[in-house]
N, C-alpha and C positions, 0 to 999 in steps of 0.2 A: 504494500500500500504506500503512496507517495504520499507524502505530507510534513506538517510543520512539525519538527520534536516534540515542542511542548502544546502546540495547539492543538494536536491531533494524541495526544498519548492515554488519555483517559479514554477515547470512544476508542479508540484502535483495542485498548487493556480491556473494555465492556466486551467485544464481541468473542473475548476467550470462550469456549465451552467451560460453563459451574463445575464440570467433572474434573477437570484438568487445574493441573500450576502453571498459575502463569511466571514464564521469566522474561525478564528482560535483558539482551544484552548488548553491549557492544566494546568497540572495540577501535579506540584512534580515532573518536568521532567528537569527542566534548573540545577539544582542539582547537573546531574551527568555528568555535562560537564564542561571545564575550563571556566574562566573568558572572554578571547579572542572568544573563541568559542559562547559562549552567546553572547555575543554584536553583533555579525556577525548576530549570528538571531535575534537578538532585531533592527536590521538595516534592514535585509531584513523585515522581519515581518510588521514594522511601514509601508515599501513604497509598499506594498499592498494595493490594493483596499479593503475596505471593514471593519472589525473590528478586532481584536485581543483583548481575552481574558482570563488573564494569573492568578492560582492562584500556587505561588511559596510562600516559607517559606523567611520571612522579608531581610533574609539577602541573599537569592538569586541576587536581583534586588535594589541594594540600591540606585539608584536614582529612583525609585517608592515610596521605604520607606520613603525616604525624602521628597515627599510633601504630606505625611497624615500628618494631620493639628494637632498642639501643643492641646496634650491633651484627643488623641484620639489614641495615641498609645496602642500597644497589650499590655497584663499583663497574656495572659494563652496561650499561645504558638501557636497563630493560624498562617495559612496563609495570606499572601495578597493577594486580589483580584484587580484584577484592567482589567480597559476595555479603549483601545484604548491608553495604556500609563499614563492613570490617576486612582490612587488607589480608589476605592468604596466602600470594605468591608472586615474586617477580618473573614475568615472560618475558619470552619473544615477544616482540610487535606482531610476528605474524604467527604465532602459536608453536615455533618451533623449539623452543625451551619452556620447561617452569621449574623455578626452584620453588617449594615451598614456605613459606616463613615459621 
């Protein structure tokens, strides 16, 4: 479905089937939008039902980056992963590593 991230994210998250989880993910896409504009979908996104799973480059989402834990930070340029708002693992950009945290 083509549309606006945030203008379109609730009707697009209503037409899941009640039986099913909804997730949400993506990947190297919060990037190319402003600061204000993310948060708008980091707010919708959270009061979703279901899971939200985001891998954005560290400085996308820095209150993500901020609680991987002392010592476990990146040193080769990967993304953060993170699921439901809590960071998991740094990847590839394009899925071909994950260390876990």
């Amino acid at each position: 479905m083509a549309g606006d991230l945030n203008d379109d994210l609730a009707t697009l998250a209503a037409k899941a089937p009640s039986d099913a989880t909804l997730v949400v993910f993506h990947s190297a896409v919060l990037t190319y939008i402003t600061p204000e504009v993310r948060q708008r979908f980091v707010d919708q996104v959270t009061a979703l039902p279901g899971h939200w799973i985001s891998n954005e480059g560290p400085g996308v989402l820095p209150a993500l980056t901020a609680q991987v834990p002392a010592g476990r930070e990146d040193t080769q340029h990967r993304f953060l992963t993170a699921l439901d708002g809590r960071p998991v693992a740094w990847s590839g950009g394009h899925g071909q590593s994950v260390a876990l945290l």
